[in-house]
Structure formats: C-alpha cells, structure tokens
PAZAPA-4460 file (N, C-alpha, C; in steps of 0.05 Angstrom, whole numbers, plus 32768, in hexadecimal, padded with zeros to 4 digits):
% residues 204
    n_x    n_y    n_z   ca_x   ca_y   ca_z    c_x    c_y    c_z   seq   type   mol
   8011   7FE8   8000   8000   8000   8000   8011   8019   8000     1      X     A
   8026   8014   800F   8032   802E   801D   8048   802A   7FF5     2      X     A
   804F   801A   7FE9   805B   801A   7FCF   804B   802B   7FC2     3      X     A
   802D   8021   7FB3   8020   8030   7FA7   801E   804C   7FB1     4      X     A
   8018   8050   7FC8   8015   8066   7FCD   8029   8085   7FC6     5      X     A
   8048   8074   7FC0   8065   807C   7FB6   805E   8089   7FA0     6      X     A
   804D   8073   7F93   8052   8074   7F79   8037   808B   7F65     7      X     A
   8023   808C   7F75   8010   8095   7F77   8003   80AE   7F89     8      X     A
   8013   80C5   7F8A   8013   80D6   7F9F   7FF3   80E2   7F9D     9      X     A
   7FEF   80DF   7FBF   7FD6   80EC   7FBA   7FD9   8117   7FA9    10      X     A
   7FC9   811C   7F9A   7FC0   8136   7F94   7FBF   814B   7FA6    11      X     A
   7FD3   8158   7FAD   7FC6   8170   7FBE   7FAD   8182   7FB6    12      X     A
   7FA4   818B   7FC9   7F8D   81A0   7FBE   7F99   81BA   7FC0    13      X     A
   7FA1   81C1   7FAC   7FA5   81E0   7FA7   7F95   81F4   7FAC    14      X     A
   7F79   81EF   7F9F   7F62   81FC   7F9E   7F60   8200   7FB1    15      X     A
   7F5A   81ED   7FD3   7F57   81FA   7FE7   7F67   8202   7FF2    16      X     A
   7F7C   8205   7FF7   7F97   820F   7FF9   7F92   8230   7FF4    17      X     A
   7F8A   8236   7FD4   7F82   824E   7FCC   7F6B   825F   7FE6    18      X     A
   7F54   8248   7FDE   7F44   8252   7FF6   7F4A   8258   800C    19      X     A
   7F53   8250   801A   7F5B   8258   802E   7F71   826E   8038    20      X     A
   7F7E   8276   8020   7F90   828A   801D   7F7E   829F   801E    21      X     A
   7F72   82A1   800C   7F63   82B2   8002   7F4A   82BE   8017    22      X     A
   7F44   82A6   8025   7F30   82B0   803D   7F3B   82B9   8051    23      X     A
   7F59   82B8   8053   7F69   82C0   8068   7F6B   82DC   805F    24      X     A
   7F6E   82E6   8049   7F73   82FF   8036   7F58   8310   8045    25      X     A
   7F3B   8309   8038   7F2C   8313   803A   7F24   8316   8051    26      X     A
   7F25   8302   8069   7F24   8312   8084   7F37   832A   809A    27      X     A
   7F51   8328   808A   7F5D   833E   808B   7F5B   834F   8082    28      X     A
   7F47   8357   806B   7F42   8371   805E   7F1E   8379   806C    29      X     A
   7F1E   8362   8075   7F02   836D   8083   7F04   8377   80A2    30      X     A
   7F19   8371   80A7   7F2A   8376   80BD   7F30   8397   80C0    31      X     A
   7F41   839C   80AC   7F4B   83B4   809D   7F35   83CE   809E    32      X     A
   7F1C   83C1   8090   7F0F   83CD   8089   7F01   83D5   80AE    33      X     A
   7EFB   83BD   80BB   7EF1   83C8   80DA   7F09   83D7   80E6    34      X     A
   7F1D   83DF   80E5   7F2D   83F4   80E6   7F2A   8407   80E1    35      X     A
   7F22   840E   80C3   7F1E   8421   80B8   7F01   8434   80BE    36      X     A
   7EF5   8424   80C2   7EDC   842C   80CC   7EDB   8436   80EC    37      X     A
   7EEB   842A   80FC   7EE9   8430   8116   7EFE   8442   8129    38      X     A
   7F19   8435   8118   7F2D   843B   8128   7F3F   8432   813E    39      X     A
   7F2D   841F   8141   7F33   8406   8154   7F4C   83F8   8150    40      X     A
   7F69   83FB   8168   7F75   83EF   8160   7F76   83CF   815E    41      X     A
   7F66   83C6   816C   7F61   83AD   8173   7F64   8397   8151    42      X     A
   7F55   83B2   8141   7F51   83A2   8125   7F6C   839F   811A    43      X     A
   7F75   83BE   811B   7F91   83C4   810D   7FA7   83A1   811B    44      X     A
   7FA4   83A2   8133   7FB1   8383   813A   7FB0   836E   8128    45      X     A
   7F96   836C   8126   7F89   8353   8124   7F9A   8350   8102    46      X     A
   7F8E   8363   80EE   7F98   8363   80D0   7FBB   8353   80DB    47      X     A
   7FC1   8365   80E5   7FE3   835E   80E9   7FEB   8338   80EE    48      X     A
   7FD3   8329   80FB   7FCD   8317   8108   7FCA   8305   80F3    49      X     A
   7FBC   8309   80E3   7FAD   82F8   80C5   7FC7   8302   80B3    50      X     A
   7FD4   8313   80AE   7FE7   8319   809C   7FFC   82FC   809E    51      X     A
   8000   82FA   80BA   800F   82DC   80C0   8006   82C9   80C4    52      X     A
   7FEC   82CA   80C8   7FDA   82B0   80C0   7FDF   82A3   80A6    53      X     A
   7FDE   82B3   8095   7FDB   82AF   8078   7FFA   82AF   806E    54      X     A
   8013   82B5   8074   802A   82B6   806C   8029   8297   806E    55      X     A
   8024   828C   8080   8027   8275   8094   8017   8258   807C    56      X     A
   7FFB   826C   8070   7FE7   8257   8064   8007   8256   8049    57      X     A
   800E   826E   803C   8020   8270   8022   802B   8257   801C    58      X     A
   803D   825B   803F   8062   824D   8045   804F   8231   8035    59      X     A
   802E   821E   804B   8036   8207   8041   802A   8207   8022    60      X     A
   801D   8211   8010   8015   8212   7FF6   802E   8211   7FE4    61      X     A
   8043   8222   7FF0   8054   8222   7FE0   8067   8207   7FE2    62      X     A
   806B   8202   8000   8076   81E6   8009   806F   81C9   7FF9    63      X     A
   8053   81D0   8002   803F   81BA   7FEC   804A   81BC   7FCD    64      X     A
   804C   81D2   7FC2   804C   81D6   7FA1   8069   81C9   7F9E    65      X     A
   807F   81C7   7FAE   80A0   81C2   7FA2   809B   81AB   7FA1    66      X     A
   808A   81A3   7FBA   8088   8185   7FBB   8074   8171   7FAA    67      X     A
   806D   817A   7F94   8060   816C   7F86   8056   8175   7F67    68      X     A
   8060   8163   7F58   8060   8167   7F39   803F   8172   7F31    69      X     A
   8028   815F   7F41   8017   8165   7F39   8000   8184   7F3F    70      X     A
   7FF8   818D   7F2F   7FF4   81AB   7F34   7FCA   81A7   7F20    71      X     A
   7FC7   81AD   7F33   7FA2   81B0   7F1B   7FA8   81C8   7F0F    72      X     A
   7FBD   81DB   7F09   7FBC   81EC   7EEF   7FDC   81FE   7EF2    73      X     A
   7FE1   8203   7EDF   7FFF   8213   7ED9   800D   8213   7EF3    74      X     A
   8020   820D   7EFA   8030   8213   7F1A   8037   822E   7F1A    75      X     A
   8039   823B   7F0B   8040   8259   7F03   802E   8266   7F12    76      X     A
   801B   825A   7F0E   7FFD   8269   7F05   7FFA   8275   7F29    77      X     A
   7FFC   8252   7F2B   7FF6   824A   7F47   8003   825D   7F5B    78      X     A
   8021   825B   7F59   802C   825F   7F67   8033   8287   7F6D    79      X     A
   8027   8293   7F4D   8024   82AB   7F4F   800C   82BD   7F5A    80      X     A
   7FF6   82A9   7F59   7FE2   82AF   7F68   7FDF   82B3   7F81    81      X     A
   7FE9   829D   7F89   7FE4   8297   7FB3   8003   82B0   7FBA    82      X     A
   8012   82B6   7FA9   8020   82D0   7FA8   8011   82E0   7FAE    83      X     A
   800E   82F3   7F9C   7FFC   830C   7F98   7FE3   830D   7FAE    84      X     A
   7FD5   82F8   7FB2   7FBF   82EF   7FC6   7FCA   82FE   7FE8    85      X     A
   7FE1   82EF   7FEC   7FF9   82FE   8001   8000   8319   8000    86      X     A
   8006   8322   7FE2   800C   8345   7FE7   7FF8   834F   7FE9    87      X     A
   7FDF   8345   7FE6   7FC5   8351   7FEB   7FC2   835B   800B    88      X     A
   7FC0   8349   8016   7FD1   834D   8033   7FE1   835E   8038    89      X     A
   7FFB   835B   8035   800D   8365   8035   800B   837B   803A    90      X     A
   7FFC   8396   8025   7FF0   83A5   8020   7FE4   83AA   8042    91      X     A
   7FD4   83A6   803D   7FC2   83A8   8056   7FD1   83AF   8074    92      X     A
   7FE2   839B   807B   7FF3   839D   8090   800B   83BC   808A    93      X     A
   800E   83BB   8075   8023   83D0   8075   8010   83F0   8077    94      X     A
   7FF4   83EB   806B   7FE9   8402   806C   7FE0   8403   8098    95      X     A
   7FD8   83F3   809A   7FD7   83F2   80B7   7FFF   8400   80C8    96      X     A
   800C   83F7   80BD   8024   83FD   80C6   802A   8414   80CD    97      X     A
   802C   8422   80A4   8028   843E   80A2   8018   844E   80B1    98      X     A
   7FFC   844A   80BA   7FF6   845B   80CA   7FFA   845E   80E3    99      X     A
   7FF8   844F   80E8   800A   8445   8108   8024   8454   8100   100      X     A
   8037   845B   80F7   804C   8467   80FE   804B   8482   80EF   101      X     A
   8039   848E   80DA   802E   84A3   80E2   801F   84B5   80ED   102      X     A
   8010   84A0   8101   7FF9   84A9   810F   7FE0   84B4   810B   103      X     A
   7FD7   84A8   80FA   7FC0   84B3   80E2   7FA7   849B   80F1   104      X     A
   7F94   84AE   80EA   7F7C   849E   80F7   7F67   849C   80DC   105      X     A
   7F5C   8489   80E2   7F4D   8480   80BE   7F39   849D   80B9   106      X     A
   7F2F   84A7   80A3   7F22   84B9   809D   7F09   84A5   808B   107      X     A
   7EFA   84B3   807E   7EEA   84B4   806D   7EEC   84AA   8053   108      X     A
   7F0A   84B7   8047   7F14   84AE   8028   7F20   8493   8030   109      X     A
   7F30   8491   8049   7F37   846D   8052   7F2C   8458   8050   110      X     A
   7F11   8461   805E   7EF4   8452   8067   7EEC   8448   8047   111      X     A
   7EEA   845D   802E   7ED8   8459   8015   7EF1   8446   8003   112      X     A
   7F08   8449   800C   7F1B   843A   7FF2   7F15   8413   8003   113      X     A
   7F18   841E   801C   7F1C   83FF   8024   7F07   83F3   8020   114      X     A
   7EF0   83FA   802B   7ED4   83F1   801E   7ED3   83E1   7FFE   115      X     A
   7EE6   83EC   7FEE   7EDC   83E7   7FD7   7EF5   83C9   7FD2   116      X     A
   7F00   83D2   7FE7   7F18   83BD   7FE6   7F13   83A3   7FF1   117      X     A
   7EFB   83A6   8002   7EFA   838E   8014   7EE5   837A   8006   118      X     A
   7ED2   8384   7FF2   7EC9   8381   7FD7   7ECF   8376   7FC6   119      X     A
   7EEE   8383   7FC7   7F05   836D   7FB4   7F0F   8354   7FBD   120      X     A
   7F17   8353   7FD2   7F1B   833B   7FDC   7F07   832A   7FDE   121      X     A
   7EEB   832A   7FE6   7ED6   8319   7FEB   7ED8   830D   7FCF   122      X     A
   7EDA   8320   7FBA   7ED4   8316   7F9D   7EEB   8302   7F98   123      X     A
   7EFE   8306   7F9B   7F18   82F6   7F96   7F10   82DF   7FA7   124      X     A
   7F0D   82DA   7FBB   7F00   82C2   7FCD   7EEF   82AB   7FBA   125      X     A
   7EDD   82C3   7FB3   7ECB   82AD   7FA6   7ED0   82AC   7F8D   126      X     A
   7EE3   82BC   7F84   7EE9   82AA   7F65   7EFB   8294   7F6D   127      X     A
   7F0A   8291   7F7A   7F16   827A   7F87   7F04   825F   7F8B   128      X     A
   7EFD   8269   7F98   7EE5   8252   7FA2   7ED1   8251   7F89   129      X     A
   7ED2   825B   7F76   7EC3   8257   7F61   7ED1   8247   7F44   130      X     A
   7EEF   8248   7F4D   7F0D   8240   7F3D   7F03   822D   7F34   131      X     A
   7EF8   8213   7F3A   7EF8   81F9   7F37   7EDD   81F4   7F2A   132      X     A
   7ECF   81F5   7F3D   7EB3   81EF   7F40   7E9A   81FF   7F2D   133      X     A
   7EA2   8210   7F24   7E92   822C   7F10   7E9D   8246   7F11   134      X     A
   7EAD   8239   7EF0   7EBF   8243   7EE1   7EB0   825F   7EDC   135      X     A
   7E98   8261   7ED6   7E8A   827F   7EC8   7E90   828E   7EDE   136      X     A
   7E8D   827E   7EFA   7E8B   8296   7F10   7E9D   82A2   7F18   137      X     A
   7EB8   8295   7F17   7ED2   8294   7F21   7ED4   82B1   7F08   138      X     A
   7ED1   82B3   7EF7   7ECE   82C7   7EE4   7ECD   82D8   7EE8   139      X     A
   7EAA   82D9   7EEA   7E98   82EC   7EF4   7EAA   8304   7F0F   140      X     A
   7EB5   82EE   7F23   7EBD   82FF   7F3C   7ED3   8311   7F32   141      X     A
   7EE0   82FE   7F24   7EFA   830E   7F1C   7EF8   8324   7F0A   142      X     A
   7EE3   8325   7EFB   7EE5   833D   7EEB   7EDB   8351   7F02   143      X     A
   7ECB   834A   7F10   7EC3   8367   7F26   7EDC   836A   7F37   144      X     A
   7EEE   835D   7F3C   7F04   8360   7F45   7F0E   8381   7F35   145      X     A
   7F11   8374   7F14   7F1E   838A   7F0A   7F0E   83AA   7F0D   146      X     A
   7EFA   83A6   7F0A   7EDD   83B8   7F0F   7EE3   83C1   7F2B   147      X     A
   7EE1   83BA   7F37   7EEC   83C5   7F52   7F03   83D4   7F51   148      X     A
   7F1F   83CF   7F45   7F36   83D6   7F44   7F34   83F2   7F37   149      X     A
   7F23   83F1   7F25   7F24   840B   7F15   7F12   8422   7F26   150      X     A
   7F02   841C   7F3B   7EED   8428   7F45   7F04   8435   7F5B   151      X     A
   7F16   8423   7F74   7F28   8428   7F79   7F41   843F   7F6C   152      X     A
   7F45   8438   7F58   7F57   844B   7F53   7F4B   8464   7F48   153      X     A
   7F31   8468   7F3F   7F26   8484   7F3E   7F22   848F   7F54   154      X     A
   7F17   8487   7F6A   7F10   8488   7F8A   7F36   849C   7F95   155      X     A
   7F43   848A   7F8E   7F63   848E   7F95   7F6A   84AC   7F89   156      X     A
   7F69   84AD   7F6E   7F75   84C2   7F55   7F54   84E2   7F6C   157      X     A
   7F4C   84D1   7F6D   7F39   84EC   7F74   7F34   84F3   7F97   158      X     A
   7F3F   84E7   7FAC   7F3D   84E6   7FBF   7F60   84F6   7FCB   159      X     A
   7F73   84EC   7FB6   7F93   8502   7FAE   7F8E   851A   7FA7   160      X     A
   7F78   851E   7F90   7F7C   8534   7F89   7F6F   854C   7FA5   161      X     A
   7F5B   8545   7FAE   7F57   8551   7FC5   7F64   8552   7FD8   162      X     A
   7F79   8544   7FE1   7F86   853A   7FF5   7F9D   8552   7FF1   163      X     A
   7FA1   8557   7FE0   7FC0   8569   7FD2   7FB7   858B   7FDC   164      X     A
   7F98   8589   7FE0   7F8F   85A8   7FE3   7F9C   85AA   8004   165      X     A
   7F9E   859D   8013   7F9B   8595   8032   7FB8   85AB   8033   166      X     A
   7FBA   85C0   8048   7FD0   85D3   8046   7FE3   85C4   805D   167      X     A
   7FDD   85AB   8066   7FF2   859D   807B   8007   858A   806E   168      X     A
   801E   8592   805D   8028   8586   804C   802E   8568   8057   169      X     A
   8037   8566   807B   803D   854E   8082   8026   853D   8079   170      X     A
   8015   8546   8083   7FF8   8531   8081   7FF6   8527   8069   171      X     A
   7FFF   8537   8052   7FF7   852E   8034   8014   8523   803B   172      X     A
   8023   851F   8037   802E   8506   8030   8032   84EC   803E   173      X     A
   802C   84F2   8057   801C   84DA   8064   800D   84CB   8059   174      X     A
   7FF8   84D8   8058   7FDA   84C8   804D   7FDE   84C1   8030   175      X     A
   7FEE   84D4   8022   7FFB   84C2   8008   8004   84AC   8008   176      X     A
   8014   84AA   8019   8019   848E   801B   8003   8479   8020   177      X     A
   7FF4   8481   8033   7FE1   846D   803D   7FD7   846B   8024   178      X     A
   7FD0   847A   8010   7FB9   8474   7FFB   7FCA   8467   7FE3   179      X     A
   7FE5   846B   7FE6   7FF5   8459   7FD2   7FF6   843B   7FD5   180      X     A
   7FF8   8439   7FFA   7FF2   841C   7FFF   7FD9   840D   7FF2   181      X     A
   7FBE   841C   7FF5   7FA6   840E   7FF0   7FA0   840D   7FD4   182      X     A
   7FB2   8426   7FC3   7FB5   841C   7FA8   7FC2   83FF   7F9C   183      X     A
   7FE0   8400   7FA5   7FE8   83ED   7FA9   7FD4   83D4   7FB1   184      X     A
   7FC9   83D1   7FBD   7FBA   83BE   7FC7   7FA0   83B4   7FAF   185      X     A
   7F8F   83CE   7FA3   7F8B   83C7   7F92   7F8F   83BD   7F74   186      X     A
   7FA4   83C5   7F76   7FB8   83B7   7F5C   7FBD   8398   7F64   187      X     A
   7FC3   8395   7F78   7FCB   8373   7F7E   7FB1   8369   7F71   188      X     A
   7F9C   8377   7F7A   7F80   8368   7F80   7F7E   8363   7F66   189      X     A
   7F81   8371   7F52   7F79   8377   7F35   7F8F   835F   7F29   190      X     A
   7FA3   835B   7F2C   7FB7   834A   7F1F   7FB0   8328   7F27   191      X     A
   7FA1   8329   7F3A   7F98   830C   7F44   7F80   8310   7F38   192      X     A
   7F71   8317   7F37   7F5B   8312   7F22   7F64   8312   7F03   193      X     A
   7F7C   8317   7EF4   7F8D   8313   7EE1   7F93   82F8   7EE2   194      X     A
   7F9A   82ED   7EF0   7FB2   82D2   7EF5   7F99   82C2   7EF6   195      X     A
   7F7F   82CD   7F02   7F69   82B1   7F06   7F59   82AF   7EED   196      X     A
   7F5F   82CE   7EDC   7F54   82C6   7EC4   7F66   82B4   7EA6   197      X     A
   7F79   82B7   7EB0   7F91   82A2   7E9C   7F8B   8289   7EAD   198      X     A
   7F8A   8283   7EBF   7F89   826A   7EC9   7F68   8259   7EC4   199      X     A
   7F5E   826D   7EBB   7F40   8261   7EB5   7F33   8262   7E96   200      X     A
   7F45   826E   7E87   7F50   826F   7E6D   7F5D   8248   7E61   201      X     A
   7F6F   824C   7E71   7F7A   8231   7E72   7F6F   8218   7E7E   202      X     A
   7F5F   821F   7E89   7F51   8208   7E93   7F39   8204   7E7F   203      X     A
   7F2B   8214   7E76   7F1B   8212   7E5D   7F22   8200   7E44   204      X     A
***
C-alpha cells in the first residue's frame, strides 16, 4: 500500500489552499475597513494579526507546490497568484503602519477608498471559490474586481486633488502616502483578477 502510494501521490488541493488565502485576505481588509470606520486600535492589531496568519497559510502552499509535480493549472499561474493575494495584505498592514507612525486618524476619503476595497477582496474570494466549480462566476467576480479598481483609482486621482488644497503641507504628504498605499492595494487587487482571468482562459 505504502509502495503504491510512492508511486501514486495523492493531489494536493490547491484550490483550497487559494481559498483560504484569500479568506484570510478578505477578513483582513474587513478588518481594515472596521478601522477605518472607527478608529479603534484594537482592529488596526488585529489586520497586523491575519497579515501573519496568512504569510503562514503562503509558506505551506508554496511548500506544498516545490513538493509536487502535480498542479490543477499553470504553476506560474498558481504560484503568482497566492503571491499577489499576500501583497494584497501586505498593503493593508503597511497602510495601518503608516499611520500609526504618522499619527493620522482615519477620515472620510479613508473610510470611502477602503469600502470599495473591502468589495474587492470579497470578490476575489469568491472568484476563487468559484475557480473550479463555475467557471462563468469565477469571471464574473473578477471582472468587478477590475470595475472596482478603476472606481478606486478615480476616488484616489480625486480625493489628491483636494487633498493638495489642504495649506498643512506635513499632512499632505502624510496622507499621500496613506492614499498611495491603498492605491497600491488596489492595483494588486486588479492584477489577481488578471492572473484568475488567464488561468480560466486556460482551463477552458
């Protein structure tokens, strides 16, 4: 038994692997977002908390992937996804960072970009979870992914330009930053809905 078994490796599941990345993603940006809304450092923790939750889910996906030839679609694909999935994160924690060491308390334009962000991630979730099992949907999410991204970066381009009138020069480039982070963030978001649409391209 234990021969065949040699010879015959069981399949990892990638897919849930993804899922679970990904739900680790999106409860940190919902996390983010109860930050943003409240101010509460408690939340600002917690994001920081799931940021290494999820480094942690990466290490074994990626562990899993060296260790085995077999892959249910491109290893590239694979392996650039549950990437990007992480700087999604990433993002998040560093924008939590940044304000914490500029001492900026969430406003209104914070509250409306993350909102739209936390949107993004739910969607990325369930195109994941839609990866396998219904292909149209896995689609479907991902194009609102990009729809989102672009809604984001008008929100961003127009929330700067107001931000520049502000006569406290520190503050503007403070909060520049913060809003470069959550740009950043939506660019990740947008490039993983890229990678899930080649990967579902190819699976067609």
């Amino acid at each position: 038994m234990n021969f065949l078994a040699g010879l015959f490796p069981k399949e990892k599941d990638f897919y849930k692997m993804l899922y679970d990345q990904s739900l680790k993603t999106k409860e940190g940006l919902e996390y983010l977002e109860k930050f943003m809304n409240t101010g509460d450092k408690q939340y600002a923790t917690r994001v920081k908390e799931i940021e290494k939750e999820a480094d942690e889910l990466r290490k074994i996906l990626i562990g899993e992937l060296d260790d085995t030839f077999i892959t249910p679609f491109d290893r590239d694909d694979l392996f650039m996804l549950s990437r990007v999935i992480d700087d999604i994160l990433d993002y998040s924690k560093t924008t939590i960072d940044e304000m914490e060491i500029y001492e900026l308390e969430p406003c209104e334009e914070l509250k409306q970009i993350t909102a739209l962000l936390v949107e993004s991630a739910r969607s990325i979730h369930c195109s994941i979870e839609n990866l396998k099992k219904n292909k149209k949907a896995a689609n479907e999410y991902a194009l609102k992914v990009k729809k989102i991204e672009n809604e984001v970066e008008n929100l961003y381009r127009h929330n700067l330009a107001r931000l520049v009138k502000n006569k406290d020069i520190g503050y503007v480039l403070k909060m520049r930053e913060i809003y470069r982070h959550l740009s950043n963030l939506a660019d990740k978001s947008d490039t993983a809905a890229d990678i899930i649409g080649h990967i579902l391209v190819k699976l067609s």
